[in-house]
C-alpha positions as CSV (number, residue, x, y, z in Angstrom):
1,X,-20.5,-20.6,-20.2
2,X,-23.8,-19.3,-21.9
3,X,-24.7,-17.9,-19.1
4,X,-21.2,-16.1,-18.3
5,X,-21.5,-14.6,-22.1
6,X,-25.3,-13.6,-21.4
7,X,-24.3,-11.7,-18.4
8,X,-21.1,-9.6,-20.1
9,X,-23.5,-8.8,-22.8
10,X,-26.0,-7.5,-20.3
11,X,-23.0,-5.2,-18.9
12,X,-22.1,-4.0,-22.5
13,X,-25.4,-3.4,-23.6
14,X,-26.0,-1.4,-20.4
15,X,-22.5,0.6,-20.9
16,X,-23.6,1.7,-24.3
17,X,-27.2,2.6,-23.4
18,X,-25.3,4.8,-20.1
19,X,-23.1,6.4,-23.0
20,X,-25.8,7.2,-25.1
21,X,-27.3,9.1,-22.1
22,X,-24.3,10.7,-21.1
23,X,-24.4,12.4,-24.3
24,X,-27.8,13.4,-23.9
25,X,-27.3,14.8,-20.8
26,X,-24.7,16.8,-21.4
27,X,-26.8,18.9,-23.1
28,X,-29.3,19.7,-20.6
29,X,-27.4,19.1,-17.2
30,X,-28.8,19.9,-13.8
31,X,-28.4,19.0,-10.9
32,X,-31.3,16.7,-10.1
33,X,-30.7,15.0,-13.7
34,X,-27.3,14.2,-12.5
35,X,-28.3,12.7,-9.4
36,X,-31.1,10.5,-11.0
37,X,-29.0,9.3,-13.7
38,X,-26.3,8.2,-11.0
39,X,-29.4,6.5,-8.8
40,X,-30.1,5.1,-11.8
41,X,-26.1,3.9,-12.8
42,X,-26.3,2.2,-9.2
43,X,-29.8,0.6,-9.5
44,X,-29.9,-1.4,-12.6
45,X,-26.0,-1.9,-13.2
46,X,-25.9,-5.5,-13.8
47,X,-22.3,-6.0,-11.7
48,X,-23.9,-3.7,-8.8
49,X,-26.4,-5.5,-7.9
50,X,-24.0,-8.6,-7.1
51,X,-22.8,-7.0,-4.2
52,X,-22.6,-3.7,-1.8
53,X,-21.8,-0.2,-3.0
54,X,-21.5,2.6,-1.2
55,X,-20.2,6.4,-2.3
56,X,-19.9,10.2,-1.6
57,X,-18.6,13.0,-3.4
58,X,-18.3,16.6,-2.1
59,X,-17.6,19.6,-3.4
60,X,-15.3,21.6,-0.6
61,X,-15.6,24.7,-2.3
62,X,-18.9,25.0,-1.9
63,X,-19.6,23.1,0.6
64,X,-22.3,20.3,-0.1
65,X,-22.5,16.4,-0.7
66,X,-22.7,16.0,-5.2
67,X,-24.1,12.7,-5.0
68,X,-24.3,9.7,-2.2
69,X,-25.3,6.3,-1.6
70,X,-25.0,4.6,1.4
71,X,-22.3,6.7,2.5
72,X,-22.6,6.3,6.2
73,X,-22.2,2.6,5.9
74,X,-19.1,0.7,7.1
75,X,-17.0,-1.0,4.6
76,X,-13.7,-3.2,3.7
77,X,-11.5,-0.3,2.3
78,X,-8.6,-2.5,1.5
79,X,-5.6,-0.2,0.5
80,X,-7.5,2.9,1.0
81,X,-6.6,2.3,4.4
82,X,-2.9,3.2,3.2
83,X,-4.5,7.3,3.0
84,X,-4.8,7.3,6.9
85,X,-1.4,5.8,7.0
86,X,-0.2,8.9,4.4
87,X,-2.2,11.4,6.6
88,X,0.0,10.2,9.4
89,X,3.0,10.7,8.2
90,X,1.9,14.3,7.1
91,X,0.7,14.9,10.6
92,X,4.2,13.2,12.3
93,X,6.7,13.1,9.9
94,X,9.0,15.4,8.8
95,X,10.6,16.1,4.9
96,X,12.8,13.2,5.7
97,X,12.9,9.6,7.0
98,X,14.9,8.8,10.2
99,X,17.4,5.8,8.5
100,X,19.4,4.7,11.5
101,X,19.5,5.7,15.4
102,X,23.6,5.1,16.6
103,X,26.0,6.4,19.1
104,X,29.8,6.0,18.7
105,X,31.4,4.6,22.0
106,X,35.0,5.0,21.9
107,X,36.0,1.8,19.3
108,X,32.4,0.9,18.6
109,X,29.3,1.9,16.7
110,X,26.2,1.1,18.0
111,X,23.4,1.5,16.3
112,X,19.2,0.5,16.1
113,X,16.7,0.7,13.2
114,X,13.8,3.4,13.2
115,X,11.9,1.4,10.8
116,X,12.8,2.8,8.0
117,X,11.8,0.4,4.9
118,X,14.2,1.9,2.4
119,X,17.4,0.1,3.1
120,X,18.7,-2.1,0.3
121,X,15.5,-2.0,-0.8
122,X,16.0,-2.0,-4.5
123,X,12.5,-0.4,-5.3
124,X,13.7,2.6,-3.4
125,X,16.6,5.0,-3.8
126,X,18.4,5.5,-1.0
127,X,22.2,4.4,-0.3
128,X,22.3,6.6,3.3
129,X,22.6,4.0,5.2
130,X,24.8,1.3,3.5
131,X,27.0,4.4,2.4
132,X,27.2,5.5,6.1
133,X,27.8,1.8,7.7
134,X,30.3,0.9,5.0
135,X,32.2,3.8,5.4
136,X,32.9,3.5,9.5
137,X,35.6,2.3,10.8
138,X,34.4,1.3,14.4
139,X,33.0,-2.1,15.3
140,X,29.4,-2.1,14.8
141,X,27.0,-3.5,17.2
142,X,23.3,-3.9,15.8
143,X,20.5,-3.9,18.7
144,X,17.3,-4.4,18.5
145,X,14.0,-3.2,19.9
146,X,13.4,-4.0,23.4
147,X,9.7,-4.7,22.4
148,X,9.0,-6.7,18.8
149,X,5.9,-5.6,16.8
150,X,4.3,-8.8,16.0
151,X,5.5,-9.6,11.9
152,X,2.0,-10.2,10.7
153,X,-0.9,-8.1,11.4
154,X,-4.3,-8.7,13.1
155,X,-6.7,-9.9,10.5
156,X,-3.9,-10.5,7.7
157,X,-4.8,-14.0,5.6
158,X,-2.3,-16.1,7.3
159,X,-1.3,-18.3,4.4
160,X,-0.3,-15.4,2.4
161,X,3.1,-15.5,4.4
162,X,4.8,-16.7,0.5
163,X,3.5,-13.5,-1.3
164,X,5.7,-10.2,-1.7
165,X,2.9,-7.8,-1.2
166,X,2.7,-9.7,2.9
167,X,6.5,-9.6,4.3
168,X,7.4,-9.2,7.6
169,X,7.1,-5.5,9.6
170,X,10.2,-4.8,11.0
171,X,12.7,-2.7,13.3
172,X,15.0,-2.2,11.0
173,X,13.8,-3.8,7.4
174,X,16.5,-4.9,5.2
175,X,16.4,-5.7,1.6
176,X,12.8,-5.4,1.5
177,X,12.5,-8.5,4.1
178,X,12.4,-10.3,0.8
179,X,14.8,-13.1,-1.1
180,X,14.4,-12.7,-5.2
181,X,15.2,-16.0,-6.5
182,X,16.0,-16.1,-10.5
183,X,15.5,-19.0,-12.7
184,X,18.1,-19.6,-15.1
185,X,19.1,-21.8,-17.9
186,X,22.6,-21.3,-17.2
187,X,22.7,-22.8,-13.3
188,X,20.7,-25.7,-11.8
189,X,19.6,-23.9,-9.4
190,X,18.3,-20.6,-9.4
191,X,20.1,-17.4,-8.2
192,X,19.3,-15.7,-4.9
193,X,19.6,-12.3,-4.3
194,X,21.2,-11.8,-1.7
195,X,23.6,-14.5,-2.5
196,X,23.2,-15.4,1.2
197,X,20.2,-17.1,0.1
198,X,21.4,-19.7,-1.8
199,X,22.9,-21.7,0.9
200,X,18.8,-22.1,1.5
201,X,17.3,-23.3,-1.2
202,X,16.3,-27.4,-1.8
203,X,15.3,-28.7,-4.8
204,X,11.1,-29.5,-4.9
205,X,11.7,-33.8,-6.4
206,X,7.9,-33.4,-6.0
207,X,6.7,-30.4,-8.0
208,X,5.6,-30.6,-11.7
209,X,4.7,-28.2,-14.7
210,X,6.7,-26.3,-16.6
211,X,6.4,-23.3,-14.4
212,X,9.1,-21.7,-12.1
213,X,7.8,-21.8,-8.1
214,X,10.1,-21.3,-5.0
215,X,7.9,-22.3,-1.8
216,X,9.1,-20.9,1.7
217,X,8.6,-23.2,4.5
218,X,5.8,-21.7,6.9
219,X,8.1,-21.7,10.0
220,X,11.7,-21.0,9.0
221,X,13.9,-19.7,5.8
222,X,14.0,-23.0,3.9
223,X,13.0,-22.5,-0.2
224,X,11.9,-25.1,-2.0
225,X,12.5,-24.4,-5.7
226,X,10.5,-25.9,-8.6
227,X,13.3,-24.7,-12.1
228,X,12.1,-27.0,-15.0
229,X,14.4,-27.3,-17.7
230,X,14.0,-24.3,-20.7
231,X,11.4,-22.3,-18.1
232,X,11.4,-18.7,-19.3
233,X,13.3,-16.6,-17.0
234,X,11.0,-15.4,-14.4
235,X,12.3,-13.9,-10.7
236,X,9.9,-15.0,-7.7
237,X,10.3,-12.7,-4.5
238,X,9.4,-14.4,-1.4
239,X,9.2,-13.2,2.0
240,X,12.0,-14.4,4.7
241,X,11.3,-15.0,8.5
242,X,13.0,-11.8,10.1
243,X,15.2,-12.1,13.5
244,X,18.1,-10.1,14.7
245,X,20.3,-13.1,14.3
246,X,19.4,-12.6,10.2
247,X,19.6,-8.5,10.1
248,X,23.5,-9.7,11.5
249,X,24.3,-12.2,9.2
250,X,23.1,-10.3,6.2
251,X,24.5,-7.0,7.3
252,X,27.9,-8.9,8.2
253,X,27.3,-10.4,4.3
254,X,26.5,-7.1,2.6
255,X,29.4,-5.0,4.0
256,X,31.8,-7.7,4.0
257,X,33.2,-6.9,7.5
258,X,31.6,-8.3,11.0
259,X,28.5,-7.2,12.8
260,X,27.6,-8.2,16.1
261,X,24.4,-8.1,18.5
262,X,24.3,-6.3,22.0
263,X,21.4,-6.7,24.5
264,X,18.7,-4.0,24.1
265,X,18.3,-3.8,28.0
266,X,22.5,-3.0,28.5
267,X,22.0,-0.2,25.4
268,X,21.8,3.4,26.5
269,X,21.0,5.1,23.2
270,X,19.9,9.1,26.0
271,X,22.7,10.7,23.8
272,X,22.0,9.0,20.1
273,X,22.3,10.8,16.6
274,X,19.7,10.2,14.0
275,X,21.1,9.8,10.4
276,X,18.4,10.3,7.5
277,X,18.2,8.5,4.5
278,X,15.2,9.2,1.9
279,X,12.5,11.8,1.3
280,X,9.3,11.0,2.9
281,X,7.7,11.8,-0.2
282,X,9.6,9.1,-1.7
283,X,8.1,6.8,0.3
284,X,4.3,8.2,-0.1
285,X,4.7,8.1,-3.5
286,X,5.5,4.6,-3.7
287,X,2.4,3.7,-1.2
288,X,0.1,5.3,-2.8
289,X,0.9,4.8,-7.1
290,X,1.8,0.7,-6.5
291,X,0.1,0.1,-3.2
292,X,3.1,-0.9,-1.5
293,X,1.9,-2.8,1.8
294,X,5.7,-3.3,3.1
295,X,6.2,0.8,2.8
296,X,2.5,1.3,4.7
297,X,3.3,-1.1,7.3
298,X,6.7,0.7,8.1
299,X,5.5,3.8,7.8
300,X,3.0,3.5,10.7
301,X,6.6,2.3,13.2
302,X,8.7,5.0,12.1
303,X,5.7,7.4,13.3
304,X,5.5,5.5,16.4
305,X,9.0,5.8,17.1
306,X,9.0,9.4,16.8
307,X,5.7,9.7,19.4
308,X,7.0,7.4,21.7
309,X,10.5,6.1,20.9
310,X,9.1,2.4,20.5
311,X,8.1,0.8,16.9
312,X,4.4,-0.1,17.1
313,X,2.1,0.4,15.0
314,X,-1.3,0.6,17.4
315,X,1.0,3.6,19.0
316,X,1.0,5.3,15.5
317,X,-3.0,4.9,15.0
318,X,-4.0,5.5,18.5
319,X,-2.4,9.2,18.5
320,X,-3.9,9.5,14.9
321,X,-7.2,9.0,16.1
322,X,-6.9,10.8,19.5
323,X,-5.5,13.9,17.9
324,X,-6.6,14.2,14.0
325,X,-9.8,12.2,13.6
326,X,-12.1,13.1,16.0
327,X,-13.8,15.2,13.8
328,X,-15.0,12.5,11.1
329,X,-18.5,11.9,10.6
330,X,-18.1,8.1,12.1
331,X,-15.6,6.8,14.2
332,X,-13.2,4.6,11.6
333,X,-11.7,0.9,12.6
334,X,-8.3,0.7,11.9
335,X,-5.8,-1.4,12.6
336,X,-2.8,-1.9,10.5
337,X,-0.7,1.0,7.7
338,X,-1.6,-1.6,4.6
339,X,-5.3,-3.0,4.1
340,X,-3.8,-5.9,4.3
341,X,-6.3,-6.4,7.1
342,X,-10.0,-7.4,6.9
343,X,-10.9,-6.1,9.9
344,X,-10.3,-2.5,9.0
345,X,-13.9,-0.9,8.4
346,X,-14.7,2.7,7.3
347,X,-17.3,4.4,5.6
348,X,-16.9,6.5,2.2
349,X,-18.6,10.1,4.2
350,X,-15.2,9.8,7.0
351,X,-12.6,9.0,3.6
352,X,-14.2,12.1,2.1
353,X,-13.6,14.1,5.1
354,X,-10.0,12.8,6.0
355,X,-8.9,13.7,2.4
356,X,-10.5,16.4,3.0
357,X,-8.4,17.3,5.5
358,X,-5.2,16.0,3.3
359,X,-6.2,18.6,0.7
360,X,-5.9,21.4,3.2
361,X,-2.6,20.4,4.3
362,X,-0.8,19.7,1.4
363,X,-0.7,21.5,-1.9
364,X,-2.4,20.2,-5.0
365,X,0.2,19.9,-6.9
366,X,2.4,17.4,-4.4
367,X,-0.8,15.5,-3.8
368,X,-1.8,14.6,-7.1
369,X,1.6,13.8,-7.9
370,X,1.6,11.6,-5.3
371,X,-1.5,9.8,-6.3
372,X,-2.1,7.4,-9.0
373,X,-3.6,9.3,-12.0
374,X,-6.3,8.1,-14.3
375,X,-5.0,7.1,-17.6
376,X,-1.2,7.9,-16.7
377,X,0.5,6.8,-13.5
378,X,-0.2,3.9,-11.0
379,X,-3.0,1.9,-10.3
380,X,-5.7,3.4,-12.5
381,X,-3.0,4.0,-15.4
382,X,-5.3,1.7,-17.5
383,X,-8.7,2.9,-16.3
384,X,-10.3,6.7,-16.3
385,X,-8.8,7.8,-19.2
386,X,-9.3,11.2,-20.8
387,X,-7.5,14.0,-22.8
388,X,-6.3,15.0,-19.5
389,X,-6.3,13.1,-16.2
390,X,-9.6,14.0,-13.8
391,X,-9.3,11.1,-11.5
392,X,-6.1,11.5,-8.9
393,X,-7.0,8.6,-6.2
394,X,-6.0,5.6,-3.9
395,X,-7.6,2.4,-5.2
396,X,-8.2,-1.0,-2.8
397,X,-8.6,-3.6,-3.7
398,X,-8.8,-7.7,-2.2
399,X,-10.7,-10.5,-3.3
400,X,-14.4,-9.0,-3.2
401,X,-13.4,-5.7,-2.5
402,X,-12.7,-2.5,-5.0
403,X,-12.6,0.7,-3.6
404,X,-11.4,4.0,-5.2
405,X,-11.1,7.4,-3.5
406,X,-9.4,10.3,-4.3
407,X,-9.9,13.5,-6.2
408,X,-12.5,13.9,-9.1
409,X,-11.4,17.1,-11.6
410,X,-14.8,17.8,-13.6
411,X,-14.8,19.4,-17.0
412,X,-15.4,22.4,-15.7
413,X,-12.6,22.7,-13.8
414,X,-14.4,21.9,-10.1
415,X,-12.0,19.4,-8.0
416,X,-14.5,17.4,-6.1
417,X,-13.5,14.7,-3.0
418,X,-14.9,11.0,-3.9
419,X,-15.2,7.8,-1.9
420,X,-16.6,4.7,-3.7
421,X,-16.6,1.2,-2.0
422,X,-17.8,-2.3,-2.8
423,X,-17.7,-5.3,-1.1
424,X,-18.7,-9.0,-1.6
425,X,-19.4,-8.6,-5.0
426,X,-19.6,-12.0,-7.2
427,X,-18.3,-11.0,-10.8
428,X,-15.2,-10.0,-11.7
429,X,-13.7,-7.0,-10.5
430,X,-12.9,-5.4,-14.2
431,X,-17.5,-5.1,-14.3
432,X,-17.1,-2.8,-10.8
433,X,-14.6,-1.1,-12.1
434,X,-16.9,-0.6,-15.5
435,X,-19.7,0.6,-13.7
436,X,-17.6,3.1,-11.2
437,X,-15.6,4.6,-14.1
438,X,-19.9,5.1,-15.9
439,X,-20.4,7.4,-12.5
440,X,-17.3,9.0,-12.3
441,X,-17.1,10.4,-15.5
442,X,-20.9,11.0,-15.1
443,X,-20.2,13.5,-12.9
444,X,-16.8,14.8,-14.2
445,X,-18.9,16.0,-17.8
446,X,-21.7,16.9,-15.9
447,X,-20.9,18.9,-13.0
């Protein structure tokens, strides 16, 4: 404990000694003063020296590197990885998200997901598709891909399977691929949403505490609730196991009328219509400000599907890298939309040059709508504050990991392009973050 307070004073006394110089650059700024100071920053920052830091920032306008530090070493991005993933869709996508794939054979609709995560997904709005299913009057037949992307992705923590932020990919993703389960004080059990859900749920007779838990069996949709009596009313969202037989009886349960399943291989879908549902935008912006994986994951199929009519993702970041990132300074590892993923690995000089590349392809003020904003929207609503926002940028961020990258506005109106990673740090992440927000604004006085 002495030691843990020793430390956090080391990091405040630092922070104020950094402010002090700030100040006292500020009045005699230059560009190798700048760069010393930040040396310095990264040297003898007590939370730095824990783990591994790497950054770059570039000015595009006039064409040379501000400030770097191991920039052309390979790191755990986390969720930055989710700005490839938007950089795909700008590069594949269109204004709009393909919703369903159907044809109408003479009493029957059949139809076939696109990946699309927005239906009756409540953090979305987008009725499209329920609208356009309830209102038909043919059977409807629901088929499924020929080929199923594996659920999980390569180099996702396996036991994370009862977590929100690690559902299931899907062909066609319904209510989030997520149960929300309610405690109440009115009901002795708690309330599943959809109701279908109930029917699933067993009573924990070993649990204890006084806090509300709902446990998924690993291998199949059985919840094992935990609802002490007088718990505060708290909901719990836990991934289902997805299968076509599910998508039926949930569909068949939502629109109160019967759905049935035809064989993919007896499905001739040469003359099908595409019906849209939500703004792609929509969808970006809800990747990028909360760091929604299940939005990144289905992002990367429903780009596959339009390159090769077929939902997988390594179809979606193959063509990405074949066709829009041969150009970055070091070949990037990527495998899944999220950064869910461990073994994703870039360094900060290629995230520099693929926003780079964003920020000539979509207009300022879209993108840093898009984008969390410092001190206002998102993930960094709490951090980077000033009169004004100056930091517009994807953070990342898993258990030893923090990355931020994004846009850096300076003071004197200069918008510069940032990457700053760490990995396998030892304190908590709130002293990186500390430290990165010292350099940041650094810079955004100072240059």
């Amino acid at each position: 404990m002495n030691i843990f307070l020793r430390q956090k004073d080391s990091v405040l006394h630092y922070i104020f000694r950094t402010l002090i110089a700030l100040l006292l650059l500020t009045s005699c700024s230059s560009s190798k003063v700048l760069t010393s100071q930040l040396d310095k920053t990264l040297e003898e920052f007590p939370a730095f020296k824990t783990g591994f830091a790497g950054i770059m920032v570039y000015d595009p306008v006039a064409k040379k590197v501000v400030f770097e530090h191991n920039s052309e070493k390979y790191f755990t991005p986390a969720s930055n990885t989710k700005l490839f993933t938007f950089y795909a869709g700008v590069k594949i996508l269109g204004d709009s998200a393909a919703g369903l794939e159907y044809v109408v054979k003479k009493d029957s609709l059949i139809f076939r997901g696109t990946g699309d995560p927005s239906f009756l997904y409540d953090k979305l709005e987008s009725t499209a598709v329920l609208d356009f299913l309830k209102a038909r009057n043919e059977t409807l037949y629901y088929v499924p891909p020929v080929f199923r992307e594996e659920h999980f992705g390569s180099g996702w923590s396996w036991d994370d399977y009862n977590y929100n932020y690690s559902v299931e990919r899907a062909a066609m993703p319904i209510y989030g691929n997520y149960a929300t389960f309610s405690s109440s004080s009115e009901t002795e059990i708690p309330v599943a949403k959809p109701k279908y859900f109930s029917q699933l749920l067993l009573k924990d007779s070993l649990a204890a505490g006084n806090n509300f838990s709902v446990m998924r069996e690993r291998d199949q949709n059985r919840f094992h609730y935990h609802q002490p009596a007088g718990a505060e009313k708290r909901n719990r969202e836990v991934p289902f196991i997805y299968s076509p037989q599910l998508v039926i009886e949930l569909l068949s349960d939502t629109l109160q009328k019967p759905v049935k399943l035809l064989n993919p291989e007896r499905t001739d879908f040469s003359n099908s219509k595409i019906l849209y549902s939500i703004p792609t935008d929509s969808l970006y912006k809800r990747m990028l400000q909360v760091s929604d994986n299940f939005i990144a994951e289905q992002l990367l199929l429903i780009s596959s599907k339009v390159i090769a009519d077929s939902l997988k993702t390594d179809i979606a970041i193959d063509y990405m890298q074949k066709n829009y990132l041969q150009d970055l300074p070091d070949e990037v590892i990527w495998v899944d939309g999220s950064g869910l993923s461990v073994y994703n690995k870039f360094t900060p000089r290629s995230v520099v040059r693929l926003l780079e590349k964003i920020s000539e392809e979509v207009p300022q003020k879209r993108l840093f709508q898009l984008l969390p904003a410092g001190g206002e929207s998102g993930t960094i609503k709490n951090l980077y504050k000033a009169e004004e926002p100056y930091i517009f940028a994807k953070t990342g961020t898993i258990r030893n990991v923090h990355a931020l990258s994004g846009y850096l506005k300076t003071k004197s109106g200069k918008v510069l392009i940032f990457s700053f990673m760490n990995n396998n740090y030892t304190v908590p992440s709130a002293e990186i973050k500390a430290g990165m927000e010292l350099i940041l604004r650094n810079i955004y006085l100072n240059y």
